[in-house]
N, C-alpha and C positions, 0 to 999 in steps of 0.2 A: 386557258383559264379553267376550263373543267378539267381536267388532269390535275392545277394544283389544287382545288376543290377537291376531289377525291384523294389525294394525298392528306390534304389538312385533318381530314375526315378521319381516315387512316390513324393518324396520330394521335389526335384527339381518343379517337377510342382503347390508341393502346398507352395512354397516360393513364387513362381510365385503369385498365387491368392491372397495367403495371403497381400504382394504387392500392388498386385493391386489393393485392397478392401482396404487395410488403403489409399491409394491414394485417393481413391472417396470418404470415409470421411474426407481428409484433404482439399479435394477439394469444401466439402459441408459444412462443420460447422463451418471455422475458415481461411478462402483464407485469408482474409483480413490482416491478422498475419505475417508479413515477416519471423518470424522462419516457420511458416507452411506450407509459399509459398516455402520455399528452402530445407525443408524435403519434402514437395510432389516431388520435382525436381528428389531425392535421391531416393525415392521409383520408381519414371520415369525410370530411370534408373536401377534399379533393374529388373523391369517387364520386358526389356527388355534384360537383359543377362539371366534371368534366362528363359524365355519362347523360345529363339533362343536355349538354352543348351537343354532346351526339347524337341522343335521338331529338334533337331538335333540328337538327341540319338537313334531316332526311323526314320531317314530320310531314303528312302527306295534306294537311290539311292547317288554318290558320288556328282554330280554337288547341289543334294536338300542338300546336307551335307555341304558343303563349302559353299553357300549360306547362311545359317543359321547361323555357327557359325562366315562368315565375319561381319553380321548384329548384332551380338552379342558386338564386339567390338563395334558399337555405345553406347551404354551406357556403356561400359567401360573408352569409354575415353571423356564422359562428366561427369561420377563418381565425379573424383577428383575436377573440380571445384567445381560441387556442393555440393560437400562437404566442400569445402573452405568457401563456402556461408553462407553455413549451419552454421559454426561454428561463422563465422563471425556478424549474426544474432543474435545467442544466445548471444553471449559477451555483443552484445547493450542492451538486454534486462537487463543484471544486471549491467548499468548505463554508461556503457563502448563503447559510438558510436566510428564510426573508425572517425581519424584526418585525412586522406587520404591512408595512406598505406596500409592498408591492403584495402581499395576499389578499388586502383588499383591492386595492388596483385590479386584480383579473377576476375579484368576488363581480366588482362593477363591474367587469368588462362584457362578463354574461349577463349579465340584468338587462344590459342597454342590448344585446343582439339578441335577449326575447323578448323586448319590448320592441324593436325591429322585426323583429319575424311575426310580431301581431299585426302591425302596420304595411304587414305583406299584399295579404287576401284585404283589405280594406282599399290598396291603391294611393298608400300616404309614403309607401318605399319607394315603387316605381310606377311610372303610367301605363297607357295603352302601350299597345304593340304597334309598329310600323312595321307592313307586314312585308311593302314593296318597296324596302331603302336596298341602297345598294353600298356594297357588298354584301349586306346580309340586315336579315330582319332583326331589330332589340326594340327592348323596352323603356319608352321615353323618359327620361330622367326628371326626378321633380324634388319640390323643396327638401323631402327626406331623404331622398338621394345624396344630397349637398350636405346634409346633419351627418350619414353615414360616414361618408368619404371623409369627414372632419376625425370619427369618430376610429377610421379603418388607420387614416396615418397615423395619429398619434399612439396609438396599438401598434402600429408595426416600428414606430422609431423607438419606442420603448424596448421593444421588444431585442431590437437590434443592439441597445445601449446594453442590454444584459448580455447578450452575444460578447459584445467587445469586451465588456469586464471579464465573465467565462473564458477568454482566450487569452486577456493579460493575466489572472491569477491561475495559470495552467504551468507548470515547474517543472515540467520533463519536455523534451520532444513530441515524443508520440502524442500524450495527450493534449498540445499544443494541434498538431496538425491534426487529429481528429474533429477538435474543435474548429478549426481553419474551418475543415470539411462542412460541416455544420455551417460556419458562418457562411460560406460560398454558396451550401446550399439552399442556404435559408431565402434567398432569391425567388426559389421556384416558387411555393407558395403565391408571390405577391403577383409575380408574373402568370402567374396561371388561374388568378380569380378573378382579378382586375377587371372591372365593366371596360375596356376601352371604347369600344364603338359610343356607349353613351355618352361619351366627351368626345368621341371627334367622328363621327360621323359624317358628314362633308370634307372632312379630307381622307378619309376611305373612301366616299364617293369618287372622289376626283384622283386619287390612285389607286383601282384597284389591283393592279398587279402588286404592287409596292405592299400593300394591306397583305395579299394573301401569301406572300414571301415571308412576310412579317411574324406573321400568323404560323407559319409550317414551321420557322427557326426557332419559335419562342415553345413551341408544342415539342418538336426534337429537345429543347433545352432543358426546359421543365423534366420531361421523362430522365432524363441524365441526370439533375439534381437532386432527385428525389431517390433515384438508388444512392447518389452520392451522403444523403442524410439517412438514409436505412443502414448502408454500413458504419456509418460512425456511431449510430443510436444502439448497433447490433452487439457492441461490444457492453455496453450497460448491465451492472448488474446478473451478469453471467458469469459461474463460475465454471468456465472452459478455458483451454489453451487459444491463444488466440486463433492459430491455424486451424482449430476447428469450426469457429463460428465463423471465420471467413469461407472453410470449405462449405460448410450448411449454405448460409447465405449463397454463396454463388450458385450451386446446386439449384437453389430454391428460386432463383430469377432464371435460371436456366431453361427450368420446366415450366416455369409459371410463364409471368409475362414475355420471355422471348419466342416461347412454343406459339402463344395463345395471342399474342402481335403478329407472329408472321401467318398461320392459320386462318386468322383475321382478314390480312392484308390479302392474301392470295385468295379467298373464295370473294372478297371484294372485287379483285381484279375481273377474276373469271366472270362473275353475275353482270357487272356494267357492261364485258364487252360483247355477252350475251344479247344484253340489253340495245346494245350498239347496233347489232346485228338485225334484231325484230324479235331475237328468241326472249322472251318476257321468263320465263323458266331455263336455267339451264342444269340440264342432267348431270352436269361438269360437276358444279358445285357440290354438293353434298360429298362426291367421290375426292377433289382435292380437299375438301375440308378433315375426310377421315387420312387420308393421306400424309397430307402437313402434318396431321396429331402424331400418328406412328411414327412417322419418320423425324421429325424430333425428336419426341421420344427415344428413338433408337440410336441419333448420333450422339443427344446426352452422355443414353449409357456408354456408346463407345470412346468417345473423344475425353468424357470427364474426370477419367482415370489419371488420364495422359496431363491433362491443362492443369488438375493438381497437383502431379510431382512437379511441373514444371513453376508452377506459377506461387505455390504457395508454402513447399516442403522448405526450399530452400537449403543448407548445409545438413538439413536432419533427414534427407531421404533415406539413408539406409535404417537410421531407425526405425522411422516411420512403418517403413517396408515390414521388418520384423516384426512390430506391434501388430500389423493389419494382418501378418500369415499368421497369428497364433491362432486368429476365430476359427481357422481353415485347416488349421494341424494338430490341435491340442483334442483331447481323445474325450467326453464327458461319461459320465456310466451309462450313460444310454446307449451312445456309440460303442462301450465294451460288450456291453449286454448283446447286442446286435453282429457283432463282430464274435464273439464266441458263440452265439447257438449257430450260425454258418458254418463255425467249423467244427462244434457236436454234430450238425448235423450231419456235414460230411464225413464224421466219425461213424457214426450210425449207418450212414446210407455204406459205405465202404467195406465197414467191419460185419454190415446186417446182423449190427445187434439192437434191444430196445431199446435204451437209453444210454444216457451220458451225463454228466453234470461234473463242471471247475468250480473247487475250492478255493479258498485265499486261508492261508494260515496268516493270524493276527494274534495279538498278544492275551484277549482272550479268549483264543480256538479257533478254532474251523469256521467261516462262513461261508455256504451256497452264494455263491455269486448270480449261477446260470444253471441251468438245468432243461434237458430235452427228452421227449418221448418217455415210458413208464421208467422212472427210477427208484429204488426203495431204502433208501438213504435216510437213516432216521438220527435228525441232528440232535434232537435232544439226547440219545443216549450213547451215540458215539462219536459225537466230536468233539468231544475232553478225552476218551480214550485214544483214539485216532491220532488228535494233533500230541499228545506225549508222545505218538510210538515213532512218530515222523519228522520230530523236532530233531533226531540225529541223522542228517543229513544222510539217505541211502541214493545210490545214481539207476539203481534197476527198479524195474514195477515189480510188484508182488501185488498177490490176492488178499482180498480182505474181505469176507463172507463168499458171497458169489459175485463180487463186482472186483474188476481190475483196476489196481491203480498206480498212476504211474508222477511221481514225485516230481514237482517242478523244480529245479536247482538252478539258482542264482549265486554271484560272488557279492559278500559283502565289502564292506567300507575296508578293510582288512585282508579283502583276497581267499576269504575262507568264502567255504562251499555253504550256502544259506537258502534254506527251502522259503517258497514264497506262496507254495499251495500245493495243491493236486488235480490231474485229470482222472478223473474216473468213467470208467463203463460200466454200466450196470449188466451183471448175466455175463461180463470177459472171464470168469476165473473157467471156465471151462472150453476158452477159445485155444486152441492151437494154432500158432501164427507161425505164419513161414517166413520166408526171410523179407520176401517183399511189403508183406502185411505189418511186419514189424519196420522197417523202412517208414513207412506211409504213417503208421503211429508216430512212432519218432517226430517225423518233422510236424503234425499234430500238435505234437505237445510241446515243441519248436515255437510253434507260433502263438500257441495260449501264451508260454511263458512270456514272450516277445511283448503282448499285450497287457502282461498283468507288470513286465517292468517299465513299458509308458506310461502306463497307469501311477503306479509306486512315486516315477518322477514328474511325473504333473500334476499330482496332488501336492507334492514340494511346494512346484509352481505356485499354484493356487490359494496355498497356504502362506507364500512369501505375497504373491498379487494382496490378496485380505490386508496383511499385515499395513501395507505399504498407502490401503485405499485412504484409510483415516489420516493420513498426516499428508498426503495427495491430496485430497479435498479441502482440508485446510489451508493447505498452500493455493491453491485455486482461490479459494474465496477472498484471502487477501490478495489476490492478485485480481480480482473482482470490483474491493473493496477500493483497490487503491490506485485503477487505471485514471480517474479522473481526479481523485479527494487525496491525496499522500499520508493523509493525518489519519484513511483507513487502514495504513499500515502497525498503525499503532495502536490499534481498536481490538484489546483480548476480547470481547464480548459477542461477537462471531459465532452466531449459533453453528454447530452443526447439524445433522439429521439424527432422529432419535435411533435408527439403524448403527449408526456410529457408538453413538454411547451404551445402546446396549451393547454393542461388541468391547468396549472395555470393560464395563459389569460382569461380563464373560470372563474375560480374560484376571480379571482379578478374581474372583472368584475362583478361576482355575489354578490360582499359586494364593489360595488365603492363608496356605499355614508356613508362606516362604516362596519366594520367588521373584524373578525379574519383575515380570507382570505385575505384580502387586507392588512390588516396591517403585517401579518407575513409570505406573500408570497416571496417567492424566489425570484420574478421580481425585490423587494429591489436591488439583488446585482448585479441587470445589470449598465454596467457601465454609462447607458446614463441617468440613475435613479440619484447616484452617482454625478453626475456633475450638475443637476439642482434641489441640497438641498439645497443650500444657497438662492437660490431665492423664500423657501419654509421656513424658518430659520429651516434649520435641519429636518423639517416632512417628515419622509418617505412617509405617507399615502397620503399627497401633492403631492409632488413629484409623484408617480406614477400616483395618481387620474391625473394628467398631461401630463404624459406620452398615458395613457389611451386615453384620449383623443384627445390628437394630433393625434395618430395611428387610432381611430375613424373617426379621422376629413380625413386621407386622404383615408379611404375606400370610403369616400360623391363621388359622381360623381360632373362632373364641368355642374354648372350651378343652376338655380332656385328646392329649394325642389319641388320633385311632389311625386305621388305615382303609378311609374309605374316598367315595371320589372327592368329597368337599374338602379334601387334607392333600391329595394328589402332590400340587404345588409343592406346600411348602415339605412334604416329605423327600421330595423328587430332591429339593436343597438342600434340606438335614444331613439324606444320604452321602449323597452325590459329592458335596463341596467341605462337608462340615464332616461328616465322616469318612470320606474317602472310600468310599463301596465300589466295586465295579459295577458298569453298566449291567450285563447278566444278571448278577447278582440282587440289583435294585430291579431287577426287569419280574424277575422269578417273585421276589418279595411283594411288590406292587401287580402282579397276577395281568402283566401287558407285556407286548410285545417292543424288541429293541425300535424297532420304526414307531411305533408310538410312543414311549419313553424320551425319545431325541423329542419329538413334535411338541409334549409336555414341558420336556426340560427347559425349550426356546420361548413356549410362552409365561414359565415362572423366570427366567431371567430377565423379561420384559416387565415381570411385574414387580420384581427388585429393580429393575432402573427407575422405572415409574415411582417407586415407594422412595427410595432415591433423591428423587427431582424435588418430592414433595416434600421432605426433610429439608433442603434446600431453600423453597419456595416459606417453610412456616418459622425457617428458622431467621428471617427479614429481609431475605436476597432475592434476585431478581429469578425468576426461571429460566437460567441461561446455561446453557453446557461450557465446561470449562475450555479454550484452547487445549492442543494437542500439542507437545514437544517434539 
């Protein structure tokens, strides 16, 4: 009997965590979700009976025992609404809002469980304690007990009727048996608040074995059901692939509650049979407890890898695979940066001269990429001389003041010889290299190029990834929208992130006098686009090019152009998009540097989406970002 005792205990406590860890992922990845705001409520509620039943089992004293389990009935008798909620929530999602009734239904449902939870501390809910019933101590049932219990079924049968609707108006599979999931697990809840001792009490006296068998399957059961309604609740309102939130989720039960159950369970074992023994302390404990941690910990990370190609990739494993090596192989400028002054440096250290610095020829000149030890490399005045004399492709180094340089050559699109930069040595024009030394240069400058041509193609990369994120994330969302509701596939009004639309603000802007961009940008089906094409005879490209502009026009500060900071913005525009300036060129004119010009540039395109929205918003339309084609 005392083994299932400490078993039951066991479980009891890791229902509790289990709990309480789906709560702080319902709490972190998906609040926003009204189903997942009213399941977090339900799991509130959980951690709450089930963590008062546990330390109440082990209270050392009668007043810590009546304590505990009065505090226990607080989330007993907010259970039932939120479970009204709960169910209430889910119906909307498959196309079913409440017309009122059922909003007031659960507006009452919470009236009557804080007016129960007044009648707590007064002793009009439950009675005294029976401290010395067997199997276990509760609190004696009385007239408001009998009001509740009226109070808890007709809450939970409601609640289930909205379950069964929610699973017959469900029109695909998948969201059929997620709901299934839901309605199966909707079980645990009832099972795991339920007073029963206060209704049978003499027949748990007279079985106790039977009781605490009872008691252990119903605690296993519960823990089970309750992952099984976090995963169906997980997919809510999340705009992910599915295999992602299943991978989160599993992960996150991983570390959480099965780390922090068995952890649990084993410094329990160790402490009683200390206690078995006469040792009241055991030195054990604290050492399996950091133990268990770690070493969970550590088969997570090893095994987790493994259990999700197998359990959750499915036919997309090689994709998958690809996707997850690109964090691991794709090169960022910090990684270049880092990866060329290694090999300045071992230029330097090799050649024992004082510096070094790699160029990149671009289409406006020369940029310092990298640069090590004293170099005297002065961009302003000869990197427009420099990159003219180097743009016909030569394959030997030559001098150029007192620095050596040696030309990096690439094959174009075309198979022609196409410089991509240069390595320079500062103070080389007066090296004499022997053969080896020139060897050792050589593959030097082997490997800059090596670097500067990953680079070239994973900026593609990067540039096709960008491209691709906006009409990805829309896809996501309707497939967010419409795992439960079908009729969200048909919903254009799908915000996206204001990061998105300023990247088309961008991108139109980038072709405003002609281009792809501009003519088959999304900004088309704003609706303040829409309303002034007939003043355009039907030209979309018009029409926005118009748009554009007015939003332009009201970044302008009031009063005469000048060129000081409070014009910054809208000159960075003027230039840039409306007169077609080079970067340098507006960089030199605007008296800033190209890294602050980019900086400036991103936040006056924020303030033309912004001016944008608000055209949008005055002109009688909602503040909604258009769908993306």
């Amino acid at each position: 009997m005392g083994v299932l005792i400490t078993i039951n205990q066991i479980l009891m406590a890791g229902v509790a965590i289990t709990a309480f860890s789906l709560l702080l992922y319902s709490l972190t990845f998906n609040l926003r979700e009204r189903v997942a705001r009213s399941f977090a409520m339900i799991l509130f509620c959980l951690v709450i009976v089930y963590s008062a039943e546990s330390l109440a089992s082990v209270a050392p004293n009668n007043a810590e025992l009546e304590l505990w389990l009065r505090l226990q009935w607080l989330g007993i008798v907010f259970l039932p609404p939120a479970y009204l909620h709960f169910s209430d929530a889910l119906l909307a999602t498959t196309g079913k809002p409440s017309r009122g009734k059922r909003r007031w239904a659960i507006r009452l449902s919470y009236v009557l469980a804080v007016l129960f939870l007044a009648m707590l501390p007064l002793g009009l809910l439950v009675g005294d304690l029976v401290p010395d019933s067997q199997p276990a101590p509760y609190l004696q049932p009385v007239l408001g007990t009998d009001l509740f219990m009226v109070v808890y079924f007709v809450s939970i049968a409601m609640s289930w009727y909205n379950f069964v609707r929610a699973y017959r108006r469900s029109a695909t599979s998948t969201s059929k048996r997620r709901i299934g999931y839901l309605l199966v697990g909707s079980v645990a809840p009832v099972l795991g608040s339920f007073p029963f001792l206060l209704f049978s009490s003499d027949f748990a006296a007279q079985h106790r074995l039977t009781f605490w068998i009872f008691s252990i399957l119903t605690n296993f059961l519960v823990g089970g059901l309750i992952v099984m309604m976090a995963y169906a609740v997980a997919f809510f309102g999340v705009a992910l692939p599915d295999r992602t939130i299943k991978s989160r989720l599993f992960k996150w039960i991983l570390r959480g509650p099965v780390t922090a159950s068995i952890t649990l369970a084993l410094t329990t074992i160790v402490r009683r049979a200390g206690e078995l023994y006469g040792l009241p302390y055991n030195a054990l404990v604290p050492i399996v407890m950091a133990a268990s941690i770690l070493t969970g910990q550590y088969l997570v990370t090893l095994t987790f890898p493994v259990l999700e190609r197998w359990l959750l990739y499915g036919n997309d494993k090689d994709e998958i695979e690809v996707l997850r090596s690109l964090e691991h192989r794709l090169i960022t400028r910090n990684d270049l940066r880092q990866f060329l002054e290694m090999v300045l440096a071992a230029v330097c250290d090799r050649l024992q001269v004082k510096g070094a610095y790699v160029a990149a020829l671009k289409p406006e000149g020369l940029e310092i990429i990298v640069r090590v030890g004293k170099t005297f490399f002065d961009e302003e005045q000869k990197t427009t001389e420099l990159a003219s004399l180097i743009r016909s492709p030569a394959a030997d180094m030559f001098n150029w003041g007192e620095d050596l340089l040696l030309p990096l050559v690439d094959q174009n699109e075309e198979g022609e010889p196409s410089i991509l930069g240069l390595l320079g040595i500062s103070g080389g024009a007066q090296l004499i290299l022997d053969e080896e030394q020139q060897q050792v240069l050589n593959s030097f400058s082997e490997r800059v190029l090596l670097a500067l041509q990953d680079r070239r193609l994973q900026e593609g990369v990067f540039r096709s990834i960008s491209e691709l994120t906006t009409k990805t994330a829309y896809i996501q969302q309707l497939q967010a929208a419409g795992r439960y509701d079908q009729s969200g596939l048909l919903n254009g009004e799908i915000p996206l992130s204001a990061a998105d639309f300023s990247q088309w603000v961008k991108d139109a802007l980038s072709h405003y006098w002609g281009g792809p961009k501009l003519t088959e940008s999304p900004l088309t089906k704003l609706k303040i686009v829409q309303s002034v094409l007939n003043r355009y005879d039907g030209n979309t490209s018009n029409a926005l090019r118009a748009i554009l502009r007015e939003a332009i026009e009201r970044v302008r500060p009031v009063g005469e152009r000048r060129f000081t900071g409070e014009w910054v913005l809208y000159n960075i525009l003027e230039m840039k998009f409306l007169e077609g300036k080079k970067v340098r060129e507006i960089a030199m004119r605007l008296a800033m540097s190209e890294a602050d010009l980019y900086r400036k540039q991103r936040v006056a395109i924020e303030a033309v989406a912004k001016a944008i929205l608000e055209m949008e918003a005055q002109n009688g339309h909602t503040n909604e970002l258009p769908k993306s084609e």
